[in-house]
C-alpha positions as CSV (number, residue, x, y, z in Angstrom):
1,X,15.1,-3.9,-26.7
2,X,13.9,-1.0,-24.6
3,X,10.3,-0.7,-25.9
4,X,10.4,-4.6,-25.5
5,X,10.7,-4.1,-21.9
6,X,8.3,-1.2,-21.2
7,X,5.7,-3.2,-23.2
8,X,6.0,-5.9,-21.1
9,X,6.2,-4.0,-17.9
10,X,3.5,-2.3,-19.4
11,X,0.8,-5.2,-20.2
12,X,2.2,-6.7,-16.7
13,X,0.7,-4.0,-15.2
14,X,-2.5,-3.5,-17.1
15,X,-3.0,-7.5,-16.7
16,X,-2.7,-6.7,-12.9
17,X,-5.4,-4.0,-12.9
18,X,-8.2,-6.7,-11.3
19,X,-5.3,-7.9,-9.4
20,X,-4.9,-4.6,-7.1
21,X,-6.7,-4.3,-3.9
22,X,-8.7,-1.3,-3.4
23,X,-8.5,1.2,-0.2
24,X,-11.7,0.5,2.0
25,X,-12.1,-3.4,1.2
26,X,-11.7,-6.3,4.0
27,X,-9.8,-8.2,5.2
28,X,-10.2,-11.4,3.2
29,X,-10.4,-9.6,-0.2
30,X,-7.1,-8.6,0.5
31,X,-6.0,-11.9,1.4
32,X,-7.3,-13.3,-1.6
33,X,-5.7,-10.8,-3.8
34,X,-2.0,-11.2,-2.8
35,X,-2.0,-14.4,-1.0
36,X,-1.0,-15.9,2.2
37,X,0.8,-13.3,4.4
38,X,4.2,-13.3,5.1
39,X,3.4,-11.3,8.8
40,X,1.0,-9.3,10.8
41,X,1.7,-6.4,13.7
42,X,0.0,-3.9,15.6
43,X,0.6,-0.5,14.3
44,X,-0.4,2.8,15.1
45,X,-3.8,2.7,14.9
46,X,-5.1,-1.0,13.4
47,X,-3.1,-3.7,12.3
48,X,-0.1,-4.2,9.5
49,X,-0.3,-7.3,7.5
50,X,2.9,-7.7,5.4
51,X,2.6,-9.9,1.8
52,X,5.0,-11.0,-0.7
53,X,3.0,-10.8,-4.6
54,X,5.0,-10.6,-8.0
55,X,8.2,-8.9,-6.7
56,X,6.3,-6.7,-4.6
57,X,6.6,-6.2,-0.4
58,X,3.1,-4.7,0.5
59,X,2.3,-3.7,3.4
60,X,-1.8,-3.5,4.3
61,X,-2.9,-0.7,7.0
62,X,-5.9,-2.5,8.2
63,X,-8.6,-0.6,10.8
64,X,-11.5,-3.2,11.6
65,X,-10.5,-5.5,9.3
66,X,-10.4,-3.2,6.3
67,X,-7.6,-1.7,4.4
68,X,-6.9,1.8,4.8
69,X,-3.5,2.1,3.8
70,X,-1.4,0.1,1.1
71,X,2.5,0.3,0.3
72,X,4.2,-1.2,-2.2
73,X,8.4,-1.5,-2.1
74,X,10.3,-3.0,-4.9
75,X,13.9,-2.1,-5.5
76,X,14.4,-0.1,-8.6
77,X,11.0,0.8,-9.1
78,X,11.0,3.5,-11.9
79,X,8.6,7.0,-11.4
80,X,6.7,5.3,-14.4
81,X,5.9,2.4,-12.6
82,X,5.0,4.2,-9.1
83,X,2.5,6.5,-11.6
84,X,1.3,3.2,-13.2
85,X,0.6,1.7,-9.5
86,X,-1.2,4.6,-8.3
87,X,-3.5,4.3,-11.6
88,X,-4.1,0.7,-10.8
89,X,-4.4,1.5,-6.9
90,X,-7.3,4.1,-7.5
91,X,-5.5,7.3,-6.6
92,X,-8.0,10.2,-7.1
93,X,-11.2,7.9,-7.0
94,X,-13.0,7.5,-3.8
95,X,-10.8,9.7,-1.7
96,X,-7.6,7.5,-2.4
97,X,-4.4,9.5,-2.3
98,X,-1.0,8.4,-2.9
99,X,1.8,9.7,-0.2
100,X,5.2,9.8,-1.7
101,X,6.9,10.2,0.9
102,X,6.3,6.8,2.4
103,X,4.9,5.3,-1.0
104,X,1.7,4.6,0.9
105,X,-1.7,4.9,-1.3
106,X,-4.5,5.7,1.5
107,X,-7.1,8.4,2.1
108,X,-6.5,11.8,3.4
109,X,-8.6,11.4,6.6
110,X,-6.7,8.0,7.1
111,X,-3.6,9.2,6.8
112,X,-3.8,12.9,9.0
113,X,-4.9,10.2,12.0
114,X,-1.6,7.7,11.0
115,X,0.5,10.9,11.1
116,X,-1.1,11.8,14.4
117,X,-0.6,9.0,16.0
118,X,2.6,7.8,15.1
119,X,3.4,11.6,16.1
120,X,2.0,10.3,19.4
121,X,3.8,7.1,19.6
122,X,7.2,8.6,19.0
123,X,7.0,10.7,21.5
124,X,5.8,8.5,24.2
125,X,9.0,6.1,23.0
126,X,11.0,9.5,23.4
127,X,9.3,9.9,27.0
128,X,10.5,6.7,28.3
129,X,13.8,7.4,27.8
């Protein structure tokens, strides 16, 4: 019953391969690829757009209308899985990195400005108070 499971997770996830968006496309690629989304908000330094596609939330860093910065949240989402994604997600091609801790798959330039500027933005919030 077990290897039933893992072969279907498996050849879910391999069927889903063209089904991933890639780190550096637009804006409607990305639509097109998971659907309608669910929400958008300004983040630290672009734009979040937030979709709902097979059981996954992902959330879609976008600066000038192209993705910079993907997360994917599922509950119970096995370290097999989250080595399968980054596989599917590109990690080590084209610059693409994978940040465990916030699950985020992104670019190592990308993600030093995030960190600086949500560095920024919490302190400003912490300012005000």
């Amino acid at each position: 019953m077990k290897s039933t499971v893992l072969f279907i997770i498996a050849s879910l996830l391999l069927a889903a391969n063209a089904s991933f968006a890639r780190i550096g496309e637009n804006e409607a690629q990305v639509d097109d690829r998971y659907g309608k989304p669910a929400g958008k908000w300004d983040d630290y330094l672009g734009y979040k757009k937030l979709y709902h596609w097979r059981g996954f939330n992902v959330m879609v860093t976008f600066l000038d209308g192209v993705s910079q910065r993907e997360m994917f949240d599922k509950a119970g989402l096995t370290h097999r899985a989250e080595k399968s994604l980054g596989k599917y997600a590109g990690v080590g091609k084209n610059g693409v990195i994978y940040d465990a801790k916030s699950g985020a798959y992104t670019t190592q330039p990308f993600e030093e400005k995030y960190i600086a500027a949500r560095t920024a933005a919490w302190a400003k919030e912490e300012q005000k108070r």
